[in-house]
ZABAPA-623132 format. One record per residue (C-alpha): residue in three letters; x negated, z negated, y negated; residue number from 1. Coordinates in nm, 2 decimals, decimal comma. Layout:
BEGIN
<pt residuo="Ala" u="X" w="Z" v="Y" num="NUM"/>
...
This chain:
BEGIN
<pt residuo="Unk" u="-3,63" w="-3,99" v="-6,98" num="1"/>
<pt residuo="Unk" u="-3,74" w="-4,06" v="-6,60" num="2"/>
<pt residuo="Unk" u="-3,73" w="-4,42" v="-6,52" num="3"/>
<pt residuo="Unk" u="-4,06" w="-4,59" v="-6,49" num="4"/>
<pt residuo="Unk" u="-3,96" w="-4,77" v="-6,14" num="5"/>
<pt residuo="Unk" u="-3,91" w="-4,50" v="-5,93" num="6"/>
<pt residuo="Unk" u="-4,24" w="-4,38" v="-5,97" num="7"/>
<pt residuo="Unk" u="-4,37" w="-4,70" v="-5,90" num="8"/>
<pt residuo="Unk" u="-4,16" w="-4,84" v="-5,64" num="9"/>
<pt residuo="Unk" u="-4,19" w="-4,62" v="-5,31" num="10"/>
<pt residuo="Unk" u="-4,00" w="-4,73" v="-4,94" num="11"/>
<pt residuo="Unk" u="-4,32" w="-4,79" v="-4,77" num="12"/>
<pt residuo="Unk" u="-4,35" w="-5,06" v="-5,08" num="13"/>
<pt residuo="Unk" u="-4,00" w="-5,22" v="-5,02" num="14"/>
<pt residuo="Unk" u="-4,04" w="-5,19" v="-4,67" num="15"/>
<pt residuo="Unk" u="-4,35" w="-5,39" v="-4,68" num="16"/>
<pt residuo="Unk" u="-4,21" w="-5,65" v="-4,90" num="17"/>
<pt residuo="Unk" u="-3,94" w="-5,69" v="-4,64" num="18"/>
<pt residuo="Unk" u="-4,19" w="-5,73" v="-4,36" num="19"/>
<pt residuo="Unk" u="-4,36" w="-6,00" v="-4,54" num="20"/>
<pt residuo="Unk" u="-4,03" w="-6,20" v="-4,58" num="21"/>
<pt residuo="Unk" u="-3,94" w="-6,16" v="-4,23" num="22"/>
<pt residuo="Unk" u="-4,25" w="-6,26" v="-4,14" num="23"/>
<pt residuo="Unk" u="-4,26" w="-6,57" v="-4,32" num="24"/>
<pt residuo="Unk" u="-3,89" w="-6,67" v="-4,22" num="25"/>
<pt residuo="Unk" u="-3,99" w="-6,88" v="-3,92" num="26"/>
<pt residuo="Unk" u="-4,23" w="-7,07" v="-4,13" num="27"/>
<pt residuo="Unk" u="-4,03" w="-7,14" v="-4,41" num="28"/>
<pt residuo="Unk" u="-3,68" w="-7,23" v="-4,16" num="29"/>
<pt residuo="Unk" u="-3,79" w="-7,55" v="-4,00" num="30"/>
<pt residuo="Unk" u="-3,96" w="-7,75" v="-4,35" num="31"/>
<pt residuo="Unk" u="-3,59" w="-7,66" v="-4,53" num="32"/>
<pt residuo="Unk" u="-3,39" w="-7,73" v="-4,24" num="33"/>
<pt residuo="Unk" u="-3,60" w="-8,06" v="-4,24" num="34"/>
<pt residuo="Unk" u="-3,57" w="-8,11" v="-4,59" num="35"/>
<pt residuo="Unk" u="-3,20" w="-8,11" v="-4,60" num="36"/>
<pt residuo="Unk" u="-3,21" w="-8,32" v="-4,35" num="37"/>
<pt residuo="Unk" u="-3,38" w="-8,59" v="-4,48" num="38"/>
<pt residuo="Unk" u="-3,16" w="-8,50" v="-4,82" num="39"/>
<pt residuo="Unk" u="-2,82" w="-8,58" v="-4,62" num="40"/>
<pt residuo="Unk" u="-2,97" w="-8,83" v="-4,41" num="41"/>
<pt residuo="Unk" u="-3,05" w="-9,06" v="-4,76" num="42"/>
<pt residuo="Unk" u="-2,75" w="-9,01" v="-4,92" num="43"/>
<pt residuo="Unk" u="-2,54" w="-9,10" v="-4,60" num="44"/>
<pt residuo="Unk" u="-2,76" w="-9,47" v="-4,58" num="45"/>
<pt residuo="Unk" u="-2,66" w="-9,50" v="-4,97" num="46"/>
<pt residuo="Unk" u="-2,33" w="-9,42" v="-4,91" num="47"/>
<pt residuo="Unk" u="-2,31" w="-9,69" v="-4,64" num="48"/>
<pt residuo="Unk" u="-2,57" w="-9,96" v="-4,87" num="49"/>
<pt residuo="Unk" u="-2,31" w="-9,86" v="-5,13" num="50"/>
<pt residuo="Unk" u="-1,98" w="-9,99" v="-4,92" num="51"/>
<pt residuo="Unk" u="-2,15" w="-10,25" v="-4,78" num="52"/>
């Protein structure tokens, strides 16, 4: 029995799915890297609430 996938899933396919994600990479970076951010950035102040 072929596998169904192969028939279905072709380079230019992948390569274009690859494309996309690199192309959204520089909008997706900064919100995350600003995200964790803010993440670190509240758990140091309760952290310092904490030993005060």
């Amino acid at each position: 029995m072929e596998p169904v996938l192969s028939g279905v899933v072709t380079a230019e396919l992948v390569g274009g799915l690859f494309d996309e994600i690199v192309a959204l990479l520089p909008i997706l970076i900064p919100p995350m890297v600003t995200f964790i951010g803010i993440r670190k950035g509240i758990s140091f102040m309760q952290s310092v609430l904490h030993s005060a």
